[in-house]
MARPA-160084 format. One record per residue (C-alpha): residue number from 0; chain; y, z, x. Coordinates in nm, 3 decimals. Each point is the difference from the previous one (the first is absolute). Layout:
% MARPA-160084
<rec NUM; 'A'; <Y; Z; X>>
...
% end
This chain:
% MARPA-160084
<rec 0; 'A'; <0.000; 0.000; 0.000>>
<rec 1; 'A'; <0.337; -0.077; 0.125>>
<rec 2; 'A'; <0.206; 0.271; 0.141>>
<rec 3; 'A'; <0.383; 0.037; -0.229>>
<rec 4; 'A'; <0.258; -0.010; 0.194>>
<rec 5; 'A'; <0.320; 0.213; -0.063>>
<rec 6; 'A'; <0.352; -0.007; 0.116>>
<rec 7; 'A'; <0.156; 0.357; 0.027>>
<rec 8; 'A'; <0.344; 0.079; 0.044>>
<rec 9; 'A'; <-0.091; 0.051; 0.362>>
<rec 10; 'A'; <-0.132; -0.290; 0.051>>
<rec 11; 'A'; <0.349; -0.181; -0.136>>
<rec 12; 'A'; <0.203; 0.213; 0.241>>
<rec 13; 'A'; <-0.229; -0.099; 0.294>>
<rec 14; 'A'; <0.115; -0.342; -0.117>>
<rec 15; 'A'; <0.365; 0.083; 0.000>>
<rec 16; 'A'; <-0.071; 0.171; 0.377>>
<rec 17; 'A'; <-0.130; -0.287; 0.142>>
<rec 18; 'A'; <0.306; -0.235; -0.148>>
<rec 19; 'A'; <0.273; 0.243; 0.142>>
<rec 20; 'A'; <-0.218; -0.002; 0.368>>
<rec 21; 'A'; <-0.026; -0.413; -0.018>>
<rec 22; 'A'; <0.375; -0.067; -0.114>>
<rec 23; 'A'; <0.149; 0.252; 0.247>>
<rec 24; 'A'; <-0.210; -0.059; 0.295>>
<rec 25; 'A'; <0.056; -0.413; -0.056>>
<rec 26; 'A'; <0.343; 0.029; -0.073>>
<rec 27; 'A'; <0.080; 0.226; 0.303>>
<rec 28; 'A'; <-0.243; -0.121; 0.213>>
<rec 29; 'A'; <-0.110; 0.335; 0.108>>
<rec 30; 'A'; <-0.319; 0.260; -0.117>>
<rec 31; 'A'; <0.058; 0.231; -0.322>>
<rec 32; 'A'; <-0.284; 0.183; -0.116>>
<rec 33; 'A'; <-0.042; 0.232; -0.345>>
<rec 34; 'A'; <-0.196; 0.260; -0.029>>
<rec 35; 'A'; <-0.379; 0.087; -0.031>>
<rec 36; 'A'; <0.082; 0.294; -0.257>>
<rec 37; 'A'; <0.150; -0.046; -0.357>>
<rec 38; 'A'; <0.214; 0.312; -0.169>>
<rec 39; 'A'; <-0.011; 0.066; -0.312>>
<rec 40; 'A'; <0.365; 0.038; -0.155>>
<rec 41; 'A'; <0.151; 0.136; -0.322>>
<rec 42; 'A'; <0.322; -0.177; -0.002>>
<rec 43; 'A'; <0.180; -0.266; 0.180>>
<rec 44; 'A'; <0.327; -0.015; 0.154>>
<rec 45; 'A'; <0.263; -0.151; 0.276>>
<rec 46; 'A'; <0.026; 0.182; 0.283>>
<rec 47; 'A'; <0.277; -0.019; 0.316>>
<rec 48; 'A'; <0.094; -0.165; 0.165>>
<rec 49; 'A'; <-0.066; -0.375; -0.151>>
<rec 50; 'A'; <-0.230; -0.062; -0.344>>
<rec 51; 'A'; <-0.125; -0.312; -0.147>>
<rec 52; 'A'; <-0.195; -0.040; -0.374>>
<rec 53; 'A'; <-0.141; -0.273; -0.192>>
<rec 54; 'A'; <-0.144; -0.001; -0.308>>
<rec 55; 'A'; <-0.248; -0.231; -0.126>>
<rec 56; 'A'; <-0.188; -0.053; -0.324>>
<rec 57; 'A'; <-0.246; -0.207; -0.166>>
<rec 58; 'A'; <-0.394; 0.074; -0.015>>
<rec 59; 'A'; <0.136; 0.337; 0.142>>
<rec 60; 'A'; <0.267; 0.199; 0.061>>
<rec 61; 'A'; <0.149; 0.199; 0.276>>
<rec 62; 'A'; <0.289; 0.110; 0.222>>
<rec 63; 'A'; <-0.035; -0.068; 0.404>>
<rec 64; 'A'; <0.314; 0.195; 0.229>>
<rec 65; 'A'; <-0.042; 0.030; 0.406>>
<rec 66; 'A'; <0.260; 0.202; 0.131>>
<rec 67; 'A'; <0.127; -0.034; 0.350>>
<rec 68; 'A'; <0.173; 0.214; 0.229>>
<rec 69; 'A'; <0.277; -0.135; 0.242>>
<rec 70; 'A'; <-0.180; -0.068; 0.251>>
<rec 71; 'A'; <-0.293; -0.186; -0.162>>
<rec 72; 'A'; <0.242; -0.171; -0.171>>
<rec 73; 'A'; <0.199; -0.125; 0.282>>
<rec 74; 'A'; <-0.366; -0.114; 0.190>>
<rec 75; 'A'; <-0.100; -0.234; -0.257>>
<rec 76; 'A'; <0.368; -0.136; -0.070>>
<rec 77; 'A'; <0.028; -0.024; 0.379>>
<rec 78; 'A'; <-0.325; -0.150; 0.010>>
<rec 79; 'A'; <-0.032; -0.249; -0.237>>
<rec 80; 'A'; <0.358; -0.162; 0.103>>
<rec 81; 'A'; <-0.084; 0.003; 0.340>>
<rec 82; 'A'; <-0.329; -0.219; -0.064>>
<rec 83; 'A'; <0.209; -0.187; -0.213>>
<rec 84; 'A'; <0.231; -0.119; 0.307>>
<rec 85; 'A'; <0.323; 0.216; -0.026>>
<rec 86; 'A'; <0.114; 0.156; 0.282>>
<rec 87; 'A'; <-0.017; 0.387; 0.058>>
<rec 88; 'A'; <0.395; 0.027; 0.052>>
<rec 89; 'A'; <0.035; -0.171; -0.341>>
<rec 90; 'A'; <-0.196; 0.286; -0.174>>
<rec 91; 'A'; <0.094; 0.296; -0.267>>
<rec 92; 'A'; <0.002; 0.337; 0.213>>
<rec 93; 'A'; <-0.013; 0.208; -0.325>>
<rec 94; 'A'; <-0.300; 0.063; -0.278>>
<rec 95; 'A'; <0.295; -0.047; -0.262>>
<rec 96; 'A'; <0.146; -0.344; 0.100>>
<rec 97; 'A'; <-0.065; -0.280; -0.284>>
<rec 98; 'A'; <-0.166; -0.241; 0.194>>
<rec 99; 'A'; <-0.270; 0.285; 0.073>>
<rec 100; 'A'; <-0.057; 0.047; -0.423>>
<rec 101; 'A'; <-0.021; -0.374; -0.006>>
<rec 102; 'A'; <-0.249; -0.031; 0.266>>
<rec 103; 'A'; <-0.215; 0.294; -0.139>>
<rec 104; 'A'; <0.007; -0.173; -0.369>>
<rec 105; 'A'; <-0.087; -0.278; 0.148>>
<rec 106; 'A'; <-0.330; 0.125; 0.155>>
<rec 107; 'A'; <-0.035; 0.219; -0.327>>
<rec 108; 'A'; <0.018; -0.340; -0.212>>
<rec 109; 'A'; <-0.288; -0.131; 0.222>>
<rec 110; 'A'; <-0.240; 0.244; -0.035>>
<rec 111; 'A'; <0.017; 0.070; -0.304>>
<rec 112; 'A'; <-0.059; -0.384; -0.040>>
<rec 113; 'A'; <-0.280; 0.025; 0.242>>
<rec 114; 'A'; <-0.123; 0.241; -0.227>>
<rec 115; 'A'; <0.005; -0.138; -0.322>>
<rec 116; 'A'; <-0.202; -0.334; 0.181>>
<rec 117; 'A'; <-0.273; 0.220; 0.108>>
<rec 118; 'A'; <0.004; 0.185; -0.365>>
<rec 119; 'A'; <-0.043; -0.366; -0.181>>
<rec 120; 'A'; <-0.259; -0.144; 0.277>>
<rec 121; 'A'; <-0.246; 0.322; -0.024>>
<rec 122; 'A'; <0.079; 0.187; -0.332>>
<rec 123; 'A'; <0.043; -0.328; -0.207>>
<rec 124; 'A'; <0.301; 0.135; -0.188>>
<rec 125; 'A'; <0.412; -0.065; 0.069>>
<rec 126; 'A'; <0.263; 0.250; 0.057>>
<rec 127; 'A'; <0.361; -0.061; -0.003>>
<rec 128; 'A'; <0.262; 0.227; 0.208>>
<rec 129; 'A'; <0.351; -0.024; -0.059>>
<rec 130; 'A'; <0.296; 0.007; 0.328>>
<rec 131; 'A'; <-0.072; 0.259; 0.247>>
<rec 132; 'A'; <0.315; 0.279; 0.002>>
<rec 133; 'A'; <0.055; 0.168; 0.341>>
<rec 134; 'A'; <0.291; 0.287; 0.116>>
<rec 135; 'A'; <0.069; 0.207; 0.229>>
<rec 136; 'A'; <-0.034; 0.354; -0.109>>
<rec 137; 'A'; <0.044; 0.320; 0.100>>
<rec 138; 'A'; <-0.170; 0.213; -0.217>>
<rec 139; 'A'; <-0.301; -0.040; -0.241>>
<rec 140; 'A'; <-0.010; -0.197; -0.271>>
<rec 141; 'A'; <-0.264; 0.011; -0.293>>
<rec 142; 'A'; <-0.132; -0.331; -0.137>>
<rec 143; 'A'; <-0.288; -0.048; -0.270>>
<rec 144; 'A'; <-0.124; -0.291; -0.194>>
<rec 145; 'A'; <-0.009; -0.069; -0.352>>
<rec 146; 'A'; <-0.063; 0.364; -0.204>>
<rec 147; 'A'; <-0.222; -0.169; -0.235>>
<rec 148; 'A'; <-0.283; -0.079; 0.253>>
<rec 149; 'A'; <-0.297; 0.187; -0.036>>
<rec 150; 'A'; <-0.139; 0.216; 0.272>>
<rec 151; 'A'; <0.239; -0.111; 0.289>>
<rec 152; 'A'; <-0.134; 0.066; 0.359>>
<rec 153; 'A'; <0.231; 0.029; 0.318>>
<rec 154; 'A'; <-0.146; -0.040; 0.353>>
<rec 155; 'A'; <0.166; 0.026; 0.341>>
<rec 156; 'A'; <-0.109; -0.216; 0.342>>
<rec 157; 'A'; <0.185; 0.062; 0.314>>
<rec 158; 'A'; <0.050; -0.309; 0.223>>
<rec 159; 'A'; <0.101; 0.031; 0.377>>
<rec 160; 'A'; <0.183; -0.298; 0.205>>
<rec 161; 'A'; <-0.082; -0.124; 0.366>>
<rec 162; 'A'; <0.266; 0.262; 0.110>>
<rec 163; 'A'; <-0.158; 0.262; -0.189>>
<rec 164; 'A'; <0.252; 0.096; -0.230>>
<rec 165; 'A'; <-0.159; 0.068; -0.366>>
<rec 166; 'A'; <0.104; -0.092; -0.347>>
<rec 167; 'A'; <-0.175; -0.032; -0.331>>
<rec 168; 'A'; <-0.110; -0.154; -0.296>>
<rec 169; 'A'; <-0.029; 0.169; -0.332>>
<rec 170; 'A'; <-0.189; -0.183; -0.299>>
<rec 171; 'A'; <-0.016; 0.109; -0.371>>
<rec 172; 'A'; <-0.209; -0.200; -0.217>>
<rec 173; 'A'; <-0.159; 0.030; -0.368>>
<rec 174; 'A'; <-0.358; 0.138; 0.075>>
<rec 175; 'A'; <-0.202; -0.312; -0.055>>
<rec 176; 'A'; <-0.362; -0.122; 0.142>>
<rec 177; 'A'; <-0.063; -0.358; 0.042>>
<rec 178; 'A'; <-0.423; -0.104; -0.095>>
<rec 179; 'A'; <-0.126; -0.253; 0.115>>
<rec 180; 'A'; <-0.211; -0.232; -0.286>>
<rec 181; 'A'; <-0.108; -0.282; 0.144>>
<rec 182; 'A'; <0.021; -0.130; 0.380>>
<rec 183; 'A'; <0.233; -0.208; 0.156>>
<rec 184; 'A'; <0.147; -0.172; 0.270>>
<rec 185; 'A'; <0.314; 0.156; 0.152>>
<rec 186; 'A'; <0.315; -0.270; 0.061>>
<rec 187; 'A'; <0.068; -0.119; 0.328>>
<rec 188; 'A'; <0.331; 0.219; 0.123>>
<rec 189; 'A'; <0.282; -0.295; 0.011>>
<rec 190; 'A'; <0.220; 0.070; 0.355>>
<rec 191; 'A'; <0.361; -0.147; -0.136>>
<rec 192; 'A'; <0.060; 0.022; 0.375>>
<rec 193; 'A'; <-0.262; -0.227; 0.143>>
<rec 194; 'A'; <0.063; -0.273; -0.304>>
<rec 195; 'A'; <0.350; 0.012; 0.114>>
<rec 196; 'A'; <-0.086; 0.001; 0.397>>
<rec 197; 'A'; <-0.257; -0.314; -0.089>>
<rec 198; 'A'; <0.288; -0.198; -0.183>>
<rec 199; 'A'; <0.248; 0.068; 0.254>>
<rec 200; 'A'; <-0.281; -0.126; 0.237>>
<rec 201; 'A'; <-0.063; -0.302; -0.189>>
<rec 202; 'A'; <0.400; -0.058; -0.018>>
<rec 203; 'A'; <0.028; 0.019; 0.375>>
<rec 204; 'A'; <-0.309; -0.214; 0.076>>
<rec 205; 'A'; <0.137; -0.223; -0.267>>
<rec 206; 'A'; <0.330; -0.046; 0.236>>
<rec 207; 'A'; <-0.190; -0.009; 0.330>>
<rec 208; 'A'; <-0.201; -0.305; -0.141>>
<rec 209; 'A'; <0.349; -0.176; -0.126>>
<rec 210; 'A'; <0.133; 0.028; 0.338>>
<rec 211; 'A'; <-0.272; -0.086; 0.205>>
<rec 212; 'A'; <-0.003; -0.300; -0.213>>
<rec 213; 'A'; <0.390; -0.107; -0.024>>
<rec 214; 'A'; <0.025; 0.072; 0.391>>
<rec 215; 'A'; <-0.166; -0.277; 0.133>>
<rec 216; 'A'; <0.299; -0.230; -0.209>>
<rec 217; 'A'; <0.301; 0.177; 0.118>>
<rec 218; 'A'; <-0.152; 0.008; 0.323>>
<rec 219; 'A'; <-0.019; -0.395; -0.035>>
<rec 220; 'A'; <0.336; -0.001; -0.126>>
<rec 221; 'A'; <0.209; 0.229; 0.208>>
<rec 222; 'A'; <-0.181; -0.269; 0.294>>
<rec 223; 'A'; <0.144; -0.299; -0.170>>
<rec 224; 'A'; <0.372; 0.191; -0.062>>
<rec 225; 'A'; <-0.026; 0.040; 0.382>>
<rec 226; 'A'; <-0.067; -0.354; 0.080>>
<rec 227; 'A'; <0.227; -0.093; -0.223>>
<rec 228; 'A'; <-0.160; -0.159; -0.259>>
% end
């Protein structure tokens, strides 16, 4: 007899672990890693120095928040511009400059996007999240979901960066299992960034081939402007 497989709420937030690890390592080009342990949580909230949420909704519902301090903060913004190309003198010095909430909504946009792939390709059901909100903070903040869901659970994961410096996620969710009925095939994972490395590949070898070809002619006729003809 076939074994039924179930999704716990556990197993979603190892999901949404593995989607804030992938994003932030790629985009920074450096190693974050979460946590082994889960903690169970009754509420959750922004914390100082720098908070981010999202909501999303659809075949479930739930609340994610990581909370960064300064200097966490500051790595990843540092980070991720740096592998982007912009020089170090060019960067924000402090946690609370724009351009570092812009950066970190960014990367929260992503993963949460990341996320919601991985929910449709392996749970076979779509969630919707809405524009991540970040601030700077100085002092707890309480946030909850929707009071009419049933049986909310709240989990905390701490994450730590290549220079060690620690910030986390929270997640609160509906309690919900996922059973599995019949088997299936799991959907490829589509890279957006190898499709669009491949067509700029294509582009350039495209161009290459144009000029190897039209080269040979103004060759010929830069010759014949020299002789005069």
């Amino acid at each position: 007899m076939r074994k039924t497989k179930v999704v716990t709420t556990e197993d979603i937030l190892l999901k949404l672990c593995q989607s804030v690890t992938a994003v932030l390592s790629k985009a920074t080009d450096s190693s974050v890693h979460h946590s082994a342990m889960v903690q169970k949580i009754t509420k959750t909230s922004l914390k100082p120095d720098f908070g981010c949420f999202v909501l999303f909704d659809g075949g479930f519902s739930g609340l994610v928040v990581i909370n960064f301090d300064a200097k966490s903060a500051l790595e990843l913004y540092k980070k991720y511009m740096s592998h982007m190309g912009m020089p170090e003198e060019e960067l924000a010095t402090l946690h609370t400059s724009d351009e570092v909430a812009d950066v970190l909504g960014e990367l929260m946009n992503q993963i949460v996007g990341d996320f919601t792939g991985k929910v449709k390709r392996s749970l076979q059901t779509n969630i919707t999240q809405n524009q991540p909100k970040m601030m700077a903070i100085n002092k707890n903040i309480n946030v909850t979901i929707d009071s009419n869901i049933e049986r909310p659970q709240a989990r905390r994961v701490s994450f730590s960066t290549e220079d060690n410096n620690i910030f986390y996620l929270e997640l609160a969710m509906e309690r919900t299992e996922f059973i599995q009925l019949e088997e299936f095939e799991e959907a490829e994972e589509i890279n957006p960034d190898a499709i669009l490395e491949t067509e700029v590949a294509k582009k350039l070898n495209g161009k290459d081939a144009k000029s190897a070809k039209k080269q040979p002619v103004d060759e010929t006729d830069s010759l014949m402007d020299d002789l005069g003809i």
